[in-house]
C-alpha positions as CSV (number, residue, x, y, z in Angstrom):
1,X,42.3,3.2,96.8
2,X,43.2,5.1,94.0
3,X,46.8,5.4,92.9
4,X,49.1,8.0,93.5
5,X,49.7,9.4,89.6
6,X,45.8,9.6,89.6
7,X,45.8,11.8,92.4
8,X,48.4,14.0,91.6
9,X,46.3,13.9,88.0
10,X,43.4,14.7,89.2
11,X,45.0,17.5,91.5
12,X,46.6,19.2,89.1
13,X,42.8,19.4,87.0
14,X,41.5,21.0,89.2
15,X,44.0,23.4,89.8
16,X,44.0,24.2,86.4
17,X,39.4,24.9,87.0
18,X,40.7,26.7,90.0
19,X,42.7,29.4,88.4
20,X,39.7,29.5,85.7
21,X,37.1,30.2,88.2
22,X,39.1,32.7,89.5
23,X,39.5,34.6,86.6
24,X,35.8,34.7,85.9
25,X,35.3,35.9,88.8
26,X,37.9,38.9,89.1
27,X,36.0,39.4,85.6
28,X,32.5,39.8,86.9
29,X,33.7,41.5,89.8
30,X,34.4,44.2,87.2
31,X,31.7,44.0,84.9
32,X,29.6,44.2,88.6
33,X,31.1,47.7,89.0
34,X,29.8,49.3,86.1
35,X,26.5,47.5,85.6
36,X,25.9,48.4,89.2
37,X,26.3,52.2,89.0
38,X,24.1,52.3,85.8
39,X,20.8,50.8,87.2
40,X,21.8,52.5,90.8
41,X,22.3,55.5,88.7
42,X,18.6,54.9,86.4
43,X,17.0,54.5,89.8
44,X,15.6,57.7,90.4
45,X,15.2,58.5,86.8
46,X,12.6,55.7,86.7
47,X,11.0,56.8,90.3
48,X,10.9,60.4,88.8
49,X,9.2,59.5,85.5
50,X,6.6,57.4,87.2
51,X,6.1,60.1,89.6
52,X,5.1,62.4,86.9
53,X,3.2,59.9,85.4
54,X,0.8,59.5,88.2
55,X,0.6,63.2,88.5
56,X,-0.3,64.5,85.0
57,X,-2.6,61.2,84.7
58,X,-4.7,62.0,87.3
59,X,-5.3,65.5,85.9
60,X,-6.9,63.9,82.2
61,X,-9.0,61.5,81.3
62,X,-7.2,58.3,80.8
63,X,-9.5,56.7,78.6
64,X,-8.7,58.5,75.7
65,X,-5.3,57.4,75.6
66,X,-5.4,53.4,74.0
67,X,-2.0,52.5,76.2
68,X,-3.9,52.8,79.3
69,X,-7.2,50.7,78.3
70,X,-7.9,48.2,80.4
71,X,-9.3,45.5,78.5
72,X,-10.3,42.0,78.9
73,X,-7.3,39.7,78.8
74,X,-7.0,37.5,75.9
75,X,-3.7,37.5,74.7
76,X,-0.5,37.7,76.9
77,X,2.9,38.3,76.2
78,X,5.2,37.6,78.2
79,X,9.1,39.4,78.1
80,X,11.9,37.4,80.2
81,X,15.1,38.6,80.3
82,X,18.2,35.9,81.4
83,X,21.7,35.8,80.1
84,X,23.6,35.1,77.4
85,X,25.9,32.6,79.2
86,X,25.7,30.7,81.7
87,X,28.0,29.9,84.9
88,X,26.0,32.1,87.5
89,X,24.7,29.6,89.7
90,X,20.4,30.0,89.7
91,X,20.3,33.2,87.7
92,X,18.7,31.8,84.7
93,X,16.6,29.1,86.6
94,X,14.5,31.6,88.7
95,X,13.3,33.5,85.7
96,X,12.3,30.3,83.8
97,X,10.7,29.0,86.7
98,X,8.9,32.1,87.3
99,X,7.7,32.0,83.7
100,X,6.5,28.7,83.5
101,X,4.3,29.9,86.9
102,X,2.9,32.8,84.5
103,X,2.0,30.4,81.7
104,X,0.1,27.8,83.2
105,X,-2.0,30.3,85.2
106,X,-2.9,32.6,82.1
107,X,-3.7,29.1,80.3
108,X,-5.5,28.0,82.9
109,X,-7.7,31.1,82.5
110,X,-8.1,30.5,79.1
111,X,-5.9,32.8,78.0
112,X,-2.7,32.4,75.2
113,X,0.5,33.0,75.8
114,X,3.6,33.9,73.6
115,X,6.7,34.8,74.8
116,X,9.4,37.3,74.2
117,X,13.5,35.6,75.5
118,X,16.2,38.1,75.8
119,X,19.2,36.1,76.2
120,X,20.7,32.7,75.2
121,X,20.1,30.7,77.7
122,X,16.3,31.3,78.3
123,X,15.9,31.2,73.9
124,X,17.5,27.9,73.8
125,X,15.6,26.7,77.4
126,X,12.4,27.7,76.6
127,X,13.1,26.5,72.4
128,X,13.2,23.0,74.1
129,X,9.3,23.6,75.7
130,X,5.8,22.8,74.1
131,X,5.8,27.3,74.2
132,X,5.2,30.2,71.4
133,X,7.9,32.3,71.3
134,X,7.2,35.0,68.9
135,X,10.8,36.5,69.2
136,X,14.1,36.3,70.9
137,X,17.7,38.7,71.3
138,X,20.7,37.0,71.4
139,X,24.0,38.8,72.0
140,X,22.7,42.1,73.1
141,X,23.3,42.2,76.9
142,X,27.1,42.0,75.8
143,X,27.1,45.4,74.7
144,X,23.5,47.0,75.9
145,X,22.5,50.0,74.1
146,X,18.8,52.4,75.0
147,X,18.8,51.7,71.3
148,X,17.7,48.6,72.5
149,X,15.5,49.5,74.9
150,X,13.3,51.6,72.5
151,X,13.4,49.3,69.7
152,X,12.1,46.4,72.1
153,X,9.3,48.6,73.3
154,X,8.0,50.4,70.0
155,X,7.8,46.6,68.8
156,X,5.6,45.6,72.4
157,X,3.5,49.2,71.9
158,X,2.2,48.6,68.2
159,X,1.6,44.9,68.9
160,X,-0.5,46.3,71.6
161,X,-2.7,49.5,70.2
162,X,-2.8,47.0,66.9
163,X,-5.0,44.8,69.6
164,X,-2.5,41.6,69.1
165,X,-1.9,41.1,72.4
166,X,-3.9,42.5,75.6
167,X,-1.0,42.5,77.9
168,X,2.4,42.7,78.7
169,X,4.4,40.9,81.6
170,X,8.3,41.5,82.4
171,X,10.1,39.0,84.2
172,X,13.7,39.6,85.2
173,X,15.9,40.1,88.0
174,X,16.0,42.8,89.8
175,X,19.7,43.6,91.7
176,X,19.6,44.0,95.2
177,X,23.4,43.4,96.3
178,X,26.4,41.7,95.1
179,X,25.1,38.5,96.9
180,X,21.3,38.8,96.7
181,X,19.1,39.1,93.5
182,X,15.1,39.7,93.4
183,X,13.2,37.7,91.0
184,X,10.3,40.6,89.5
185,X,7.2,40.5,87.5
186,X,5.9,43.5,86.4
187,X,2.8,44.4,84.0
188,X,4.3,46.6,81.1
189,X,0.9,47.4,79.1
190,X,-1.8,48.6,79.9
191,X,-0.1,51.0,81.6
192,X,-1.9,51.0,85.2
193,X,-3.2,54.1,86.2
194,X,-2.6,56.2,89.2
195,X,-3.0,55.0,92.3
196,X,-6.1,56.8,94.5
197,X,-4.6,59.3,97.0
198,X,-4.2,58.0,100.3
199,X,-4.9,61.6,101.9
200,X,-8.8,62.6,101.9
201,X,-7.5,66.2,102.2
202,X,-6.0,65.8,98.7
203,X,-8.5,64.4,97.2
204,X,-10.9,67.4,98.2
205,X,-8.4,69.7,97.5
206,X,-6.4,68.5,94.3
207,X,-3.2,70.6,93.2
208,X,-3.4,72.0,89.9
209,X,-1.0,73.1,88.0
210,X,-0.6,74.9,84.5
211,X,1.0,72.7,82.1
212,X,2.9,74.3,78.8
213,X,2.4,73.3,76.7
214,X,-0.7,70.8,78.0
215,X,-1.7,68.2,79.6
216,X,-2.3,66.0,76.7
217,X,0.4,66.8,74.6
218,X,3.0,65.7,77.6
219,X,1.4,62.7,78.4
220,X,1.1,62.3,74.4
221,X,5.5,62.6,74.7
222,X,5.7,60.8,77.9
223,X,4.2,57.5,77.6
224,X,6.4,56.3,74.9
225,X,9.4,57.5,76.9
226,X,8.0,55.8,80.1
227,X,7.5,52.3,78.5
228,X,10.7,53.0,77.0
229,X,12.7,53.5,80.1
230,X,10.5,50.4,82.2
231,X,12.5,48.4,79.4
232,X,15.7,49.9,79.8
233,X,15.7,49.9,83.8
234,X,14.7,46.3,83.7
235,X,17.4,45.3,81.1
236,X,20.4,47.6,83.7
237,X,18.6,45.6,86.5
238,X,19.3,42.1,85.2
239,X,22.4,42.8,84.1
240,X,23.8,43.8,87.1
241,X,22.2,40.7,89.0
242,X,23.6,38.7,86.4
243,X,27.3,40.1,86.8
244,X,26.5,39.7,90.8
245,X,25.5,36.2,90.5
246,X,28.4,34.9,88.4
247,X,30.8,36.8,91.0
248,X,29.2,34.7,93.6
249,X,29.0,31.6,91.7
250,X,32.5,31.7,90.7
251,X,34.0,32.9,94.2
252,X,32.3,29.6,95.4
253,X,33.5,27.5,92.5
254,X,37.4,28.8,93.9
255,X,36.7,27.9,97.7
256,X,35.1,24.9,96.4
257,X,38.2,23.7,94.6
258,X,40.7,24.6,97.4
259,X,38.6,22.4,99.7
260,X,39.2,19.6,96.8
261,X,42.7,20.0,96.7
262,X,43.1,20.2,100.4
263,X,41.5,16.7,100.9
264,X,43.0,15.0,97.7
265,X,46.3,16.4,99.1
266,X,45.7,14.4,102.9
267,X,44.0,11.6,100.3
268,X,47.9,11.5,98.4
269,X,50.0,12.1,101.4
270,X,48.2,9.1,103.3
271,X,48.4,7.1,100.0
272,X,52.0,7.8,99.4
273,X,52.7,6.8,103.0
274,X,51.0,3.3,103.0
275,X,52.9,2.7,100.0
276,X,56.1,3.3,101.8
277,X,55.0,1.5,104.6
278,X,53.9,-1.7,102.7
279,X,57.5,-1.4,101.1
280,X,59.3,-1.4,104.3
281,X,56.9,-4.5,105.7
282,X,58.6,-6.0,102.6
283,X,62.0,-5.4,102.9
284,X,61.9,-6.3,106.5
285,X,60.0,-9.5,105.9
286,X,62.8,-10.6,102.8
287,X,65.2,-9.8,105.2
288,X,63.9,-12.2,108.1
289,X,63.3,-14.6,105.5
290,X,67.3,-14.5,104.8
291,X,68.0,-15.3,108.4
């Protein structure tokens, strides 16, 4: 049994974790506010864009425009975003799992992969791996900027129409609530076209509209600004989730240490009374032995 000064030492440790945890998570509690109402708030801005999309695509010819080609599958590039730090539980561990999926089935095809890490954790993860990584962002979730998001998916766009790589794969976390996050892949280029219409009435009898000041010209302005803002929803997206799962992680770091101290409290109190005990045997026993 261990004694009682290395209880109270080891007590008083994790106290000192406890009121740590805690502050991370009234901290990420915080940060959870705000990076929830920005991708809530991108939401239907995305939706919106990509409803537009479908709507003037369907109304050209697609072919003409090279972000839409569909061509054979060569190359693949890969974008996962994680975090910059860790301490939020399976965050991190989902995406890398999910990207190692991705790999071995495009090499199984035949096809090469490189890979594109936004954060710490999955650069210095993935560094470690027999993997190409053409480029990783450290530091930039801290204080996440659209600048960002554009710079990120100019870089993807001309890699693409320059014929370097066939296609493009995001991989983060999508926030669903402050206790549940969604692991999502999503193709980034070739941009897919739209969907058929469901409704056979629509399809005999299409809407048309007049478009100022064309057709081509806004879908010349709008892909950029759609592939743009894919980027920039799924950084908000994993930002949030990461705040979330921190919060989470943290809150059960602090129960987790109360239920510590609790036992190694009953572990001290039973220690310190069979040391009392054991004195009194042997004060009554040297007393007896007087006699």
């Amino acid at each position: 049994m261990a004694s009682l000064k290395a209880i109270r030492t080891r007590i008083r440790s994790i106290k000192s974790t406890q009121k740590i945890t805690r502050a991370m998570k009234m901290v990420a509690a915080a940060r959870l506010r705000r990076s929830q109402e920005a991708a809530l708030a991108a939401r239907p801005y995305e939706h919106l864009m990509h409803e537009v999309l479908d709507s003037v695509g369907a109304r050209v010819e697609l072919a003409r425009y090279p972000l839409f080609q569909q061509r054979e599958v060569k190359r693949v590039e890969i974008v996962a975003i994680t975090s910059d730090r860790g301490l939020c539980g399976g965050f991190n561990g989902i995406i890398e799992k999910r990207v190692r999926k991705l790999t071995q089935e495009a090499e199984d095809k035949g096809q090469k992969v490189t890979l594109r890490i936004i954060g710490r954790k999955g650069a210095d993860y993935f560094r470690r791996r027999e993997v190409s990584i053409r480029r990783s962002y450290t530091g930039l979730l801290g204080d996440l900027k659209f600048s960002t998001a554009q710079e990120i998916a100019l870089e993807l766009s001309m890699l693409f129409l320059a014929g370097e790589i066939d296609q493009v794969l995001l991989v983060y976390n999508e926030f669903v609530s402050a206790v549940s996050q969604r692991a999502v892949e999503k193709q980034l280029l070739p941009i897919l076209p739209p969907p058929p219409p469901a409704d056979i009435e629509s399809v005999r009898t299409p809407v048309d509209y007049i478009y100022e000041p064309g057709a081509d010209a806004i879908l010349d302005d709008l892909l950029p600004r759609y592939i743009t803002n894919q980027m920039w929803a799924s950084l908000l997206e994993s930002l949030a989730s990461e705040n979330a799962a921190r919060m989470t992680a943290m809150d059960a770091a602090t129960n987790n240490a109360k239920e510590m101290i609790d036992k190694l409290t009953i572990l001290m109190n039973r220690t310190r009374q069979a040391a009392i005990t054991s004195e009194l045997v042997e004060i009554v026993s040297g007393a007896e032995a007087l006699k």
